[in-house]
Backbone bond lengths (Angstrom), bond angles and torsions (degrees), N, CA, C in turn:
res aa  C-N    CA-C-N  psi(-1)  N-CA   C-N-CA  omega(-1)  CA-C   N-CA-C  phi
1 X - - - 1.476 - - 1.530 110.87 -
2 X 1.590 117.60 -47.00 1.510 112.39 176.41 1.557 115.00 -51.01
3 X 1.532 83.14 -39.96 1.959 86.51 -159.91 1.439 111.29 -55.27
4 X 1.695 110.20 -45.86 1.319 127.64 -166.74 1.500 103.24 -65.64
5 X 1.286 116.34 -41.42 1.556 123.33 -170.17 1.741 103.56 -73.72
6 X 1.385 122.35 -25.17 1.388 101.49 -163.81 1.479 97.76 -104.53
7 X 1.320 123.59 -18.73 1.560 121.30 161.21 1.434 114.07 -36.74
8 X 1.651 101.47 -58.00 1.481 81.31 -177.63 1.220 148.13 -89.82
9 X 1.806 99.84 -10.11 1.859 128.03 165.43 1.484 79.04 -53.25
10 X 1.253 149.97 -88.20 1.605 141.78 -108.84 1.892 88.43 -79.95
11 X 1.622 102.75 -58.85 1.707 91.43 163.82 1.317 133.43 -23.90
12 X 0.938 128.25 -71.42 1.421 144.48 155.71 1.152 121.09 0.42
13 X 1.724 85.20 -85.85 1.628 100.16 -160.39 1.799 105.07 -77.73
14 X 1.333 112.12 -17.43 1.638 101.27 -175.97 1.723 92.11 -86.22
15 X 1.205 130.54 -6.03 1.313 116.67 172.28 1.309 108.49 -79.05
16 X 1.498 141.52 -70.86 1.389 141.21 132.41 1.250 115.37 31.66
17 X 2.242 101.09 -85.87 1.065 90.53 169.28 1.204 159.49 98.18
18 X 2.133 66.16 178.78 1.543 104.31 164.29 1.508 118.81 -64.10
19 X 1.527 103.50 -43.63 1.551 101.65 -165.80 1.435 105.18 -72.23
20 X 1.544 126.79 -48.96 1.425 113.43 -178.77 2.046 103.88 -58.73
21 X 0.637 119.14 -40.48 1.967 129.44 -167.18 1.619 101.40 98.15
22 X 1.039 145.26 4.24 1.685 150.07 -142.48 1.981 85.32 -94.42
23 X 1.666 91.94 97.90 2.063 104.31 165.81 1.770 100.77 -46.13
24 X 1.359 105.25 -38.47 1.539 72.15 -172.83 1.709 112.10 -103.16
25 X 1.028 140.82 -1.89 1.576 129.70 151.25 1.585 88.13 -35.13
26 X 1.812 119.00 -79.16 1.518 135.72 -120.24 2.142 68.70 -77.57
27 X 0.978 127.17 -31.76 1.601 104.95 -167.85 1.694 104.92 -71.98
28 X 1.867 114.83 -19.92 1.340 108.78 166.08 0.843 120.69 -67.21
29 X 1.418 123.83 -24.12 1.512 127.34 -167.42 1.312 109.94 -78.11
30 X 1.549 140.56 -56.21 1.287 142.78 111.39 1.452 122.52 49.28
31 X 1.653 85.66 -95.95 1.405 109.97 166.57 1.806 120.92 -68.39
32 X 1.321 124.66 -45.46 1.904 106.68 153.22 1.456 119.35 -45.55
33 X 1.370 123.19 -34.13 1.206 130.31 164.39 1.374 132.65 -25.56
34 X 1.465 99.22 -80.40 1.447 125.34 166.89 1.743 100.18 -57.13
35 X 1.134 113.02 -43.79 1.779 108.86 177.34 1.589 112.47 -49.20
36 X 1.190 107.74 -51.66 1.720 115.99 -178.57 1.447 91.30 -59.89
37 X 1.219 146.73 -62.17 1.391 139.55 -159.44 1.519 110.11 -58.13
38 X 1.250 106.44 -33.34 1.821 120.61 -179.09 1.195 95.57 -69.88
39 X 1.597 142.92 -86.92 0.977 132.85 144.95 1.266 136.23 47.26
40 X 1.688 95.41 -100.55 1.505 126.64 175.25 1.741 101.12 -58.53
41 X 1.164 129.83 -34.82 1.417 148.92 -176.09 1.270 131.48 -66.66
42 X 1.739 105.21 -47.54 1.775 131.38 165.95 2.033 92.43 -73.32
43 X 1.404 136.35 -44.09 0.882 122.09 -143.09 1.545 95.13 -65.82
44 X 1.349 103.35 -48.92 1.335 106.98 -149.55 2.080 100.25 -80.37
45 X 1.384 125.47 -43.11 1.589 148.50 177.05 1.601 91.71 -37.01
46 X 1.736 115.78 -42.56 1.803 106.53 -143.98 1.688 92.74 -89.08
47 X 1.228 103.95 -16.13 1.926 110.17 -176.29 1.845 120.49 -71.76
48 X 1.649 75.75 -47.12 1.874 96.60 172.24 1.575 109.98 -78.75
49 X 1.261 121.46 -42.12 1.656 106.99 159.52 1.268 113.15 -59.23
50 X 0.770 151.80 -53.58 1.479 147.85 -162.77 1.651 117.51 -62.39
51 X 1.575 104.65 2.16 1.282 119.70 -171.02 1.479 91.28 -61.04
52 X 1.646 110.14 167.96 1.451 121.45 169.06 1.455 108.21 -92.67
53 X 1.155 129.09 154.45 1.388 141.33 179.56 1.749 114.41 -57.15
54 X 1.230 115.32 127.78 1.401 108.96 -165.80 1.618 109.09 -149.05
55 X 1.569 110.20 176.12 2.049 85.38 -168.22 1.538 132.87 -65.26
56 X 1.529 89.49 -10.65 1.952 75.03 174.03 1.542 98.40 -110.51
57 X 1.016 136.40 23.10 1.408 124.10 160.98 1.981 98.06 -142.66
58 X 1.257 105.89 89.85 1.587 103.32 178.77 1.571 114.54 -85.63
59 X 1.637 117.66 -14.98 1.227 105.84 149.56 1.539 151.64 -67.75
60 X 1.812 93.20 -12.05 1.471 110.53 -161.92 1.286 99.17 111.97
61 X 1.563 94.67 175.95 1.426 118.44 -176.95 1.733 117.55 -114.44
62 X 1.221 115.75 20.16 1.552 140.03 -162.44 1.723 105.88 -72.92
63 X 1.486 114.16 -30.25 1.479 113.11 171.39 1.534 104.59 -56.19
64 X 1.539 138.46 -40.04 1.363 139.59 -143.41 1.608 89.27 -68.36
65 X 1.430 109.10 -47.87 1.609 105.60 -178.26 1.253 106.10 -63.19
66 X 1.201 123.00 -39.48 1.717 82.50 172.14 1.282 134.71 -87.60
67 X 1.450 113.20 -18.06 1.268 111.28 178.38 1.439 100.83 -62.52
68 X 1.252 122.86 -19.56 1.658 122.09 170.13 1.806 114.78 -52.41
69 X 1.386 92.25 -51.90 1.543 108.04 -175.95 1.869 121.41 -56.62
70 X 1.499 95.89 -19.98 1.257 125.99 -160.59 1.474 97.64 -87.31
71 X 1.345 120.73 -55.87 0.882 151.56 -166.14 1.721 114.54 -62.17
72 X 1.547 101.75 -43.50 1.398 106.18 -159.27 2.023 84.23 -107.48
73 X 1.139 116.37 -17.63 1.395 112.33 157.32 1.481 119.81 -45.89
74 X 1.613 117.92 -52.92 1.123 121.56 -152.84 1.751 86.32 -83.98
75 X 1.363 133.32 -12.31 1.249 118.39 170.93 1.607 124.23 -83.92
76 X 1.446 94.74 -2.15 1.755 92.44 168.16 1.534 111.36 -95.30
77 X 1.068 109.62 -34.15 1.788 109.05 142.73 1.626 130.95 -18.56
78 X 1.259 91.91 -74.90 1.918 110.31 179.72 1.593 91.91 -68.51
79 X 1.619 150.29 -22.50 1.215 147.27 167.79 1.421 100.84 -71.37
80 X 1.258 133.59 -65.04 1.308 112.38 179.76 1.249 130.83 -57.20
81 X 1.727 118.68 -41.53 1.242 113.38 171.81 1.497 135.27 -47.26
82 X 1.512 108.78 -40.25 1.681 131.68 148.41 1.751 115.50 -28.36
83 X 1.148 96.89 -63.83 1.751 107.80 -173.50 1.074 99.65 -48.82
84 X 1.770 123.49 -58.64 1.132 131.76 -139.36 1.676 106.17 -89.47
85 X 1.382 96.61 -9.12 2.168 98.66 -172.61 1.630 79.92 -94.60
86 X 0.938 134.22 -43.63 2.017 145.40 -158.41 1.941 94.61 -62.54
87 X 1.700 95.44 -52.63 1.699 91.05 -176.89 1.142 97.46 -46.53
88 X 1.679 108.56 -72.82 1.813 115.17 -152.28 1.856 111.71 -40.89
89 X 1.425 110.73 -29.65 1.338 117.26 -166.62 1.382 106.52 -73.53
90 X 1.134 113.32 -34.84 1.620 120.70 -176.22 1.624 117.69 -91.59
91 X 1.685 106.58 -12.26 1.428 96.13 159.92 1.723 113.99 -105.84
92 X 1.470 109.63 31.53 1.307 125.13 154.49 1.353 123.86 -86.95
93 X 1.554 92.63 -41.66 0.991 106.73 -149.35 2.055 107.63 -128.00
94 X 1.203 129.60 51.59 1.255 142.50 -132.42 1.085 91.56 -84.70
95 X 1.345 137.06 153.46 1.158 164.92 -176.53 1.597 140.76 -153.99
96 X 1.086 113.55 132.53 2.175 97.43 -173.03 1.319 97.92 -96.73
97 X 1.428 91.48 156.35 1.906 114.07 -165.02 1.568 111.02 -100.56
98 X 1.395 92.52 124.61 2.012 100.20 171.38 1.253 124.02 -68.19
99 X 1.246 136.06 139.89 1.344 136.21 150.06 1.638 106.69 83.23
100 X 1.328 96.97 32.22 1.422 112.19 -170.76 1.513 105.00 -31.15
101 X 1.517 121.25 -75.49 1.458 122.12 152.77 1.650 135.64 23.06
102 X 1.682 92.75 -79.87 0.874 120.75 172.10 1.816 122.99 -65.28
103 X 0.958 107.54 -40.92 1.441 111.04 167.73 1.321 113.15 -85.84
104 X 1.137 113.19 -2.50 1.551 92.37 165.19 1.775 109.98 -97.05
105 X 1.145 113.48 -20.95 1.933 125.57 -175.58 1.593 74.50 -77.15
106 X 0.900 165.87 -129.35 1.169 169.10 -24.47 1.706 95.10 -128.68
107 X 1.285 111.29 -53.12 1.641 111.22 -170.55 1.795 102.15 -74.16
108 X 1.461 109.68 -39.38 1.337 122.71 179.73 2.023 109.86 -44.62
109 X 1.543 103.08 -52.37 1.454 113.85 178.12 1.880 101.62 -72.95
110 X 0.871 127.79 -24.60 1.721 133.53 146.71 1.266 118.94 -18.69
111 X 1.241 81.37 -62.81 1.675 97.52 -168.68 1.269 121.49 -74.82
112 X 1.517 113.71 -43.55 1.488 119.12 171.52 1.821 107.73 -67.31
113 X 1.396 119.36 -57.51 1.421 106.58 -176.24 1.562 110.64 -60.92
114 X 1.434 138.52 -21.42 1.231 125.12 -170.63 1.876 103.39 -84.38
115 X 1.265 114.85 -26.70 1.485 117.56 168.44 1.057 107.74 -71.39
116 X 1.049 152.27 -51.09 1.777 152.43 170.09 1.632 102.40 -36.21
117 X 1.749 117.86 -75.47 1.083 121.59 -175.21 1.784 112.33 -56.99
118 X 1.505 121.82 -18.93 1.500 135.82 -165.22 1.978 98.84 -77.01
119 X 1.129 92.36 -31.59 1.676 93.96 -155.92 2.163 82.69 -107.97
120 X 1.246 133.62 -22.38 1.054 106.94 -176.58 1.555 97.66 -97.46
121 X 1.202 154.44 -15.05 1.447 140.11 133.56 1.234 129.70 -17.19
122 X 1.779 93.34 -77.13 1.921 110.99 169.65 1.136 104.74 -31.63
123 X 1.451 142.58 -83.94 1.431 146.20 -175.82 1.326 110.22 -52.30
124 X 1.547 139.86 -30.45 1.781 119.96 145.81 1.287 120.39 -49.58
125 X 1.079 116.60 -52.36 1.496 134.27 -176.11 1.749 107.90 -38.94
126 X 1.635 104.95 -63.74 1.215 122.19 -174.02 1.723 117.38 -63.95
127 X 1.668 106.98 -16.92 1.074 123.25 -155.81 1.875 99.78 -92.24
128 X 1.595 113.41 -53.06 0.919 145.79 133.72 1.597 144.27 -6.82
129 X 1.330 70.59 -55.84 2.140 83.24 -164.04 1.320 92.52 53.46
130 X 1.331 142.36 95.53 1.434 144.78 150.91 1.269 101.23 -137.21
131 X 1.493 109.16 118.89 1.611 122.89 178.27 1.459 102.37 -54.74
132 X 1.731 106.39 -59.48 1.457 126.26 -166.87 2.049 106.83 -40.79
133 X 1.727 87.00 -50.86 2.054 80.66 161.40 1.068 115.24 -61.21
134 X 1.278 129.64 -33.42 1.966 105.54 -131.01 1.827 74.83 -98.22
135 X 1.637 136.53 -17.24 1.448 117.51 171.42 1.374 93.79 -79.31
136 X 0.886 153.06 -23.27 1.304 116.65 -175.26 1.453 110.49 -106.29
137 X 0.925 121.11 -4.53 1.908 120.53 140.25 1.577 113.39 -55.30
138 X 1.093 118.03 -30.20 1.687 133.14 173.83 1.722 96.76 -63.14
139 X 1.273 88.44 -72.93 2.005 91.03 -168.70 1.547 83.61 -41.09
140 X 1.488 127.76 -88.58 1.355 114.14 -149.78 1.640 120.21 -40.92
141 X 1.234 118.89 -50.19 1.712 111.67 165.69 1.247 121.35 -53.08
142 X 1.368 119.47 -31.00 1.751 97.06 163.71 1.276 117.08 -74.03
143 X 1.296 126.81 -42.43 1.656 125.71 152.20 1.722 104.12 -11.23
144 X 1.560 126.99 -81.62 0.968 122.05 -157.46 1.535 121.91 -85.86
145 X 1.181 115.88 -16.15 1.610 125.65 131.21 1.589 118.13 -38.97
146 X 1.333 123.80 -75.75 1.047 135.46 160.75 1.636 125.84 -31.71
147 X 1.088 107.60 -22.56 1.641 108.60 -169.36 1.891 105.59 -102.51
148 X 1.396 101.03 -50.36 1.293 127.34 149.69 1.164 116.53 -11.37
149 X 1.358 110.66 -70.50 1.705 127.44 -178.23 1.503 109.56 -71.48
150 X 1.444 116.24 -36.27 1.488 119.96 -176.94 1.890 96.02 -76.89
151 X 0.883 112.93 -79.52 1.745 112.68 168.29 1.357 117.07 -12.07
152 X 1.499 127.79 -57.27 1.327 128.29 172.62 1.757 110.86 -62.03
153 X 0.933 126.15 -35.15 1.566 139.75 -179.09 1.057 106.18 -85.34
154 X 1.283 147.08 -54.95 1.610 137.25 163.74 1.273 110.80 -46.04
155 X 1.491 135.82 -42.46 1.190 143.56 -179.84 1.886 107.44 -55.11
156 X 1.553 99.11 -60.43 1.325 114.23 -174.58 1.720 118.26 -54.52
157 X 1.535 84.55 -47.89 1.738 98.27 169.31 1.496 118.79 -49.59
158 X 1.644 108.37 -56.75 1.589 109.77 173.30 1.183 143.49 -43.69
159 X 1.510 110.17 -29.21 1.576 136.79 165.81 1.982 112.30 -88.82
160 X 0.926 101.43 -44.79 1.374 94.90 -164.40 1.799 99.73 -103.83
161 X 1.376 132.32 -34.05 1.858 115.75 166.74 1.531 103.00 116.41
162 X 1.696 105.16 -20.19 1.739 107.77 -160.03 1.530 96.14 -73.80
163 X 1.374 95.87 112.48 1.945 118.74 -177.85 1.782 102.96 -59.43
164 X 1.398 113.30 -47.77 1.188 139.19 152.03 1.682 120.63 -3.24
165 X 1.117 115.95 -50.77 1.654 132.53 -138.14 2.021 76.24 -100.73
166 X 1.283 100.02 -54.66 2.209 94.87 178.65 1.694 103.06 -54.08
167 X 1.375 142.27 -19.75 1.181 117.88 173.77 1.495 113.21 -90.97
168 X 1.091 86.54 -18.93 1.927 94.63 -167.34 1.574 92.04 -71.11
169 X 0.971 126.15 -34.08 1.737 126.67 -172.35 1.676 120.15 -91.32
170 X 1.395 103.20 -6.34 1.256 102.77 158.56 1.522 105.78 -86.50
171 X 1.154 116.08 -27.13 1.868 109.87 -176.29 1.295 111.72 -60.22
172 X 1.808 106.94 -43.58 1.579 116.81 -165.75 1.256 112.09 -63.71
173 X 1.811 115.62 -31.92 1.659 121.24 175.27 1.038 108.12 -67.83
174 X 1.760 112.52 -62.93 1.839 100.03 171.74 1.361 154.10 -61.02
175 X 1.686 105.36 -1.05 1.626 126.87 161.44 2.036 96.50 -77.18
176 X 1.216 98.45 -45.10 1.574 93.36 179.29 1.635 134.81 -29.85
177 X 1.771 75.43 -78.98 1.436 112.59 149.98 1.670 136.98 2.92
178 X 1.728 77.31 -79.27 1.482 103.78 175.73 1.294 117.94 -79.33
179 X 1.289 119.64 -4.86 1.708 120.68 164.36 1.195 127.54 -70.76
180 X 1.525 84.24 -44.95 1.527 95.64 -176.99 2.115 129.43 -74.15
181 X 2.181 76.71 -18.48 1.527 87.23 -175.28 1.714 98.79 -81.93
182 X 1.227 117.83 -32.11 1.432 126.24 173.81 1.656 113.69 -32.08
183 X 1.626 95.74 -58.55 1.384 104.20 -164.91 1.575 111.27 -60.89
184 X 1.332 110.81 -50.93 1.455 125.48 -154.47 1.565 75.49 -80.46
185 X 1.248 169.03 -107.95 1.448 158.53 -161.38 1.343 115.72 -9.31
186 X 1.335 134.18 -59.81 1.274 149.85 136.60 1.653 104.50 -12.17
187 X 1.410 138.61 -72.63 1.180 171.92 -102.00 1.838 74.21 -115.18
188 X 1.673 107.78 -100.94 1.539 121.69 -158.48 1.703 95.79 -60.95
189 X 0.815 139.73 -31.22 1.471 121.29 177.30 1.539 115.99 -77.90
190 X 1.377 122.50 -30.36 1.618 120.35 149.22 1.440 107.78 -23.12
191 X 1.193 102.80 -69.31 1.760 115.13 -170.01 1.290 111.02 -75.60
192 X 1.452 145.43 -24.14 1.377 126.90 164.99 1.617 101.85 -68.85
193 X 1.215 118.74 -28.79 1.999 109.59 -176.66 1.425 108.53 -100.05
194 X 1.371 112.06 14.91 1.670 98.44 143.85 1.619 107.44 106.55
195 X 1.607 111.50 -10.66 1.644 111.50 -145.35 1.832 92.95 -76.16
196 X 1.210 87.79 138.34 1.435 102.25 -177.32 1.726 113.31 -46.02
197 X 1.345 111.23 176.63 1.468 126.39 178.10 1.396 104.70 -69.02
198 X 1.444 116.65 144.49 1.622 118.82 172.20 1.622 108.54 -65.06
199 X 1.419 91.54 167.81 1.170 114.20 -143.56 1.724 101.67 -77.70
200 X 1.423 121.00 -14.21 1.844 122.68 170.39 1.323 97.63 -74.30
201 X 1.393 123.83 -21.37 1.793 100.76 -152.17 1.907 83.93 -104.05
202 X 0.974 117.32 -38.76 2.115 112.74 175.40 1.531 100.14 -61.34
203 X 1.243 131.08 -39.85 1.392 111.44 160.76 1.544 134.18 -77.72
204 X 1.239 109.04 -5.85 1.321 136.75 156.88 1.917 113.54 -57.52
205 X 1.106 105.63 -53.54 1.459 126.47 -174.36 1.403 91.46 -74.21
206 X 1.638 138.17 -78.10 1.341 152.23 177.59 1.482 110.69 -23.41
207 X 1.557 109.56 -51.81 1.634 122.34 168.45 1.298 100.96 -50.40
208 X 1.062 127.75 -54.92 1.851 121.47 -149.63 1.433 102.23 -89.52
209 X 1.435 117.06 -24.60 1.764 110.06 165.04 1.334 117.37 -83.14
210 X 1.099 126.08 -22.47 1.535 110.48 163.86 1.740 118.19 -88.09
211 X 1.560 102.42 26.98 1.707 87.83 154.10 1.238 117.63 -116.90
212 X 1.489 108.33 43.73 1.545 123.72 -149.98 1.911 87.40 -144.89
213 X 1.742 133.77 6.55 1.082 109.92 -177.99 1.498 96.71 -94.95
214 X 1.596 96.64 143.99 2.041 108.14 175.86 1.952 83.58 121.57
215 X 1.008 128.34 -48.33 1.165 117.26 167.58 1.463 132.29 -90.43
216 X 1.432 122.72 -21.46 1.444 133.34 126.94 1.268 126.21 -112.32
217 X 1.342 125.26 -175.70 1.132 148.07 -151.02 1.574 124.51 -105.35
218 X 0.856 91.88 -64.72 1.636 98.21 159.73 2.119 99.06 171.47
219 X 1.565 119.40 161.17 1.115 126.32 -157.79 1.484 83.51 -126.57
220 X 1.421 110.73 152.49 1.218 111.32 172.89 1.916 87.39 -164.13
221 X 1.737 98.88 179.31 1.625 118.85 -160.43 1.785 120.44 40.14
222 X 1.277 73.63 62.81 1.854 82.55 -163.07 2.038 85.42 -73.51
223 X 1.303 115.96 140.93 1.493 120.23 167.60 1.461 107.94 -144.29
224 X 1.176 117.94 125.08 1.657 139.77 162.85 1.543 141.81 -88.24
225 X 0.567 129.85 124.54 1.766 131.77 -176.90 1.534 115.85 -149.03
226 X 0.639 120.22 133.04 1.378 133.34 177.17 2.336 119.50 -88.06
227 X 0.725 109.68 162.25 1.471 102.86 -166.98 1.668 104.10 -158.73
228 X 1.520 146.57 82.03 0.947 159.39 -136.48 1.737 91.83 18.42
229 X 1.385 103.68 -102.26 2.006 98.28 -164.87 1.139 93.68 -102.13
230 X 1.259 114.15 1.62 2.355 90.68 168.73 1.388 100.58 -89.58
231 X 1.271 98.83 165.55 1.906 115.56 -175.78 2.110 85.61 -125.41
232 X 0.952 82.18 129.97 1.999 91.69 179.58 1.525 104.02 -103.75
233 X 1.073 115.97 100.68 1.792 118.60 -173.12 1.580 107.80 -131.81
234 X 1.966 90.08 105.93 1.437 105.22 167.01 1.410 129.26 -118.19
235 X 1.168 119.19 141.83 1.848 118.66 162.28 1.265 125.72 -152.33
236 X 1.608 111.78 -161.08 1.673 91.16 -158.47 1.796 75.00 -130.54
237 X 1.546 96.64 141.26 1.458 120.88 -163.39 1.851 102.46 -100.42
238 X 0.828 131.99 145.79 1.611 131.91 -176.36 1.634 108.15 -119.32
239 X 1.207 142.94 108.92 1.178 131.73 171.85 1.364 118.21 -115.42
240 X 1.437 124.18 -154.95 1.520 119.47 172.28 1.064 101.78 -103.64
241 X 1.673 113.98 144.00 1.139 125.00 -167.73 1.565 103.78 -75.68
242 X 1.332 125.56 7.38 1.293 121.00 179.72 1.643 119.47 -109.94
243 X 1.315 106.01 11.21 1.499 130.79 151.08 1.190 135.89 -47.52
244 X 1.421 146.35 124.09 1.494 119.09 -178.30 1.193 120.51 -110.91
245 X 0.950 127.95 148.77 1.378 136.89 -165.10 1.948 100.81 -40.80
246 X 0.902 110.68 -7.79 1.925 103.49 -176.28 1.616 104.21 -91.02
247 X 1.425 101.82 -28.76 1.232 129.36 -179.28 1.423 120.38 -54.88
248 X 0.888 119.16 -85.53 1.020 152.10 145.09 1.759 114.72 -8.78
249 X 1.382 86.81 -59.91 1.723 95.07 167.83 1.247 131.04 -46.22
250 X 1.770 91.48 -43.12 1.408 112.18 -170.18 1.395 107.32 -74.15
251 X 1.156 123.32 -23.74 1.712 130.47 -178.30 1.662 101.32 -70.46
252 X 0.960 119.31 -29.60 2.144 133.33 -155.25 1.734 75.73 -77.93
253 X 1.681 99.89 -56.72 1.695 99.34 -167.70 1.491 104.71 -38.01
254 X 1.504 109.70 -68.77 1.323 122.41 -129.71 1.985 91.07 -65.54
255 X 1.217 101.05 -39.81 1.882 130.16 -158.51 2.416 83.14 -52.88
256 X 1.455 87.15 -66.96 1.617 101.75 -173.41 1.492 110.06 -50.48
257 X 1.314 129.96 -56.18 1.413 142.02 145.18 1.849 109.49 -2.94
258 X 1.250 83.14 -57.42 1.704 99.58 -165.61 2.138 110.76 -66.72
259 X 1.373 93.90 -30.95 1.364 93.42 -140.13 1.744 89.94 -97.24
260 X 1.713 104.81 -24.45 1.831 108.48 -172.63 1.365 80.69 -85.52
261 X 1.666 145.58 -50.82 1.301 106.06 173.89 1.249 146.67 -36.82
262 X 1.630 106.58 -28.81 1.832 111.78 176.37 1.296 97.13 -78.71
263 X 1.668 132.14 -38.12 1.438 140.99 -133.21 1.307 96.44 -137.13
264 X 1.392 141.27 35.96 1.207 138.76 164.44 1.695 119.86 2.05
265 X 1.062 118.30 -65.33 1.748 103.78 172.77 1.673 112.93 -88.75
266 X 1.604 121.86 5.83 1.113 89.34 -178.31 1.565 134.00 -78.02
267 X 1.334 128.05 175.87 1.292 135.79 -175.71 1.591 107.53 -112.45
268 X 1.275 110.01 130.31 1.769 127.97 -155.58 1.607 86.65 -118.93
269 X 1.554 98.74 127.79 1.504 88.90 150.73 1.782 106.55 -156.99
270 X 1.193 108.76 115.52 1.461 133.25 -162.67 1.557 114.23 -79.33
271 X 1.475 139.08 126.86 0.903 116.30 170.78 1.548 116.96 -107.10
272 X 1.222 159.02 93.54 1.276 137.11 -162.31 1.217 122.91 -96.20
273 X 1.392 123.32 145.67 1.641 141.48 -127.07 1.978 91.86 -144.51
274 X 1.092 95.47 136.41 1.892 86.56 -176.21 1.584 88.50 -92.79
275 X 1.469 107.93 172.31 1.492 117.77 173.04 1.523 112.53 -84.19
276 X 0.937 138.39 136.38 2.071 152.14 -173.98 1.502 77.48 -55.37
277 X 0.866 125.95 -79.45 1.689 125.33 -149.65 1.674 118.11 -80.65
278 X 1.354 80.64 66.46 2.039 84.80 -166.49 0.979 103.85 -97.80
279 X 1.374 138.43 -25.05 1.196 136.76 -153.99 1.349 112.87 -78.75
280 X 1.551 145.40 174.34 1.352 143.08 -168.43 1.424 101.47 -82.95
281 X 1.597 134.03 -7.49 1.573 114.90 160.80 1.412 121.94 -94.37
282 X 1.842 105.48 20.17 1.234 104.71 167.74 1.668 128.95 -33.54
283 X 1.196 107.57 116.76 1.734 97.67 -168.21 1.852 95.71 -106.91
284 X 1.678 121.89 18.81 1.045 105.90 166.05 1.752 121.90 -100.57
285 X 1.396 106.11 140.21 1.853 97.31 -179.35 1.544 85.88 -68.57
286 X 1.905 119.07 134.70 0.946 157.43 -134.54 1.363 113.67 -160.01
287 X 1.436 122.83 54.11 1.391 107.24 162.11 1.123 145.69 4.17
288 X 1.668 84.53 -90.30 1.643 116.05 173.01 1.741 100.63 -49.12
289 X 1.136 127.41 -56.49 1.423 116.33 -164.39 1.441 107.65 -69.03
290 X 1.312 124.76 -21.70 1.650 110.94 171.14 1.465 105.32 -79.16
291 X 1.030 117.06 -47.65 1.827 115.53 -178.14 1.862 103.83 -39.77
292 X 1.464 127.10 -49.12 1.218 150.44 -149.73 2.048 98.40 -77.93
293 X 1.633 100.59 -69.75 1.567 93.59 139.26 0.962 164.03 -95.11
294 X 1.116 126.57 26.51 1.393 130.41 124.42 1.623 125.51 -59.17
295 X 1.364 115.63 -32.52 1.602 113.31 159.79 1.562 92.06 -41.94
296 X 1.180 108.62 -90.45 1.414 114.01 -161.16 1.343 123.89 -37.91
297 X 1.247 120.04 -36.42 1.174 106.39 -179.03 1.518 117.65 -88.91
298 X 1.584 108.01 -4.15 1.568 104.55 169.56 1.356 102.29 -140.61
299 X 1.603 115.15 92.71 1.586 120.66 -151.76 1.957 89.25 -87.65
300 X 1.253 118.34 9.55 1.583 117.37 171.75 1.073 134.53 -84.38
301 X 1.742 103.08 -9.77 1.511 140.55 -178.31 1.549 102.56 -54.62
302 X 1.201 115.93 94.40 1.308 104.49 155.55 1.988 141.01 -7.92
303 X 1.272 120.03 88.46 1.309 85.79 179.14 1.232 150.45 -65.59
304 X 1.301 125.03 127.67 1.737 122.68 -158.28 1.666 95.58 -76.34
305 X 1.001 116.20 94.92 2.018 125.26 169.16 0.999 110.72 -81.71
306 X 1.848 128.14 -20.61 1.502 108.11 -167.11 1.467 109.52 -115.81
């Protein structure tokens, strides 16, 4: 749907234009431009991430999306910089606009197809967790930001003549622009250097291990990273040393169970650590270690899983 939709906005508007001369149509055109490349870019990035984990990549292939995201960031960049050399040239160099009309029906249908394609991305994106979408759900909302601003200024221009008002509106898209390319750069380079998960979803994780104390002990070196849409979440688990290894297992289950339900693709990997004071002169009151024997001593005990 993006691809098809921005082929023909970029058609359009560089036909437009040229013929009206209006910097900011030709800076939409530009900017659909660079959209088709995003596009063309997510189509192919979101297939090859999605690869399964294999020997030279045992984490996956989930960085490619972002370096995708990264990638098609730095092209809303090279879009603003464009706008912004195109304004200065045209308030050198001023000129009146053809087919005024016409460039404005043209940016107007802009606006509606880039919101259609804006909101059916966003909701892949969200659906997903794919960076590689949710920037190019970005390109399309600056599109309709972007068009918005040109629409009000073609309008303004038509009535009032000020040649003026087409450079000033390529600036306003390319300050836009560049916010948005800021953020999402900001955003995918977080995730190529590793920086852990924000700070709702580690208390998110923190919540779901403490409804797990009496059957462990306490969790600690909890570390997070994210990897296009997987979240990689490891730590080291503490139990009673009077646990058995089946045991124990079964807790990793129940703990991992817990956490891809909040985190659907994430990847769990548990390390478990016995408790120092396991032995029968344990002199600590020990929950977990009476819950543990009493298994044992009444192995008919239902196991409590939930």
């Amino acid at each position: 749907m993006a691809l098809g939709a921005t082929v023909g906005l970029t058609a359009f508007k560089f036909g437009v234009g040229l013929v009206s001369g209006s910097v900011g149509v030709l800076s939409e055109a530009i900017h659909s431009f660079l959209d088709l490349i995003s596009a063309s870019v997510s189509y192919f990035t979101i297939r090859a991430s999605g690869k399964p984990a294999d020997e030279d990549h045992p984490y996956g292939h989930g960085k490619i999306e972002t370096l995708s995201s990264l990638f098609e960031s730095l092209l809303l960049v090279a879009a603003a910089v464009w706008m912004v050399i195109e304004g200065i040239e045209h308030i050198h160099n001023p000129h009146p606009i053809e087919y005024q009309w016409l460039a404005i029906t043209v940016i107007a249908v802009s606006l509606v197809v880039s919101y259609i394609v804006y909101r059916h991305n966003s909701n892949a994106a969200e659906v997903t967790e794919s960076s590689a979408i949710q920037v190019n759900a970005l390109h399309f909302f600056a599109d309709v930001i972007a068009s918005a601003a040109v629409l009000a200024g073609l309008v303004l221009l038509k009535f009032t003549g000020w040649l003026i008002l087409d450079a000033l509106l390529a600036f306003v898209v390319a300050g836009y622009v560049l916010l948005l390319a800021f953020q999402q750069v900001r955003k995918a380079t977080r995730e190529l250097t590793d920086v852990q998960l924000p700070d709702s979803e580690i208390h998110a994780i923190q919540k779901i291990l403490g409804k797990f104390k009496g059957k462990i002990l306490e969790a600690h070196d909890l570390r997070t990273r994210r990897s296009g849409a997987t979240r990689h979440i490891d730590f080291h688990m503490v139990v009673c040393g009077e646990m058995t290894v089946n045991e124990s297992h079964a807790v990793c289950d129940e703990i991992e169970e817990k956490i891809s339900a909040e985190f659907p693709t994430a990847s769990v990997n548990i390390h478990v650590e016995p408790c120092r004071y396991h032995k029968n002169h344990c002199h600590v009151a020990c929950e977990s270690r009476d819950y543990w024997r009493k298994r044992q001593s009444a192995p008919e005990i239902e196991k409590d899983t939930k």
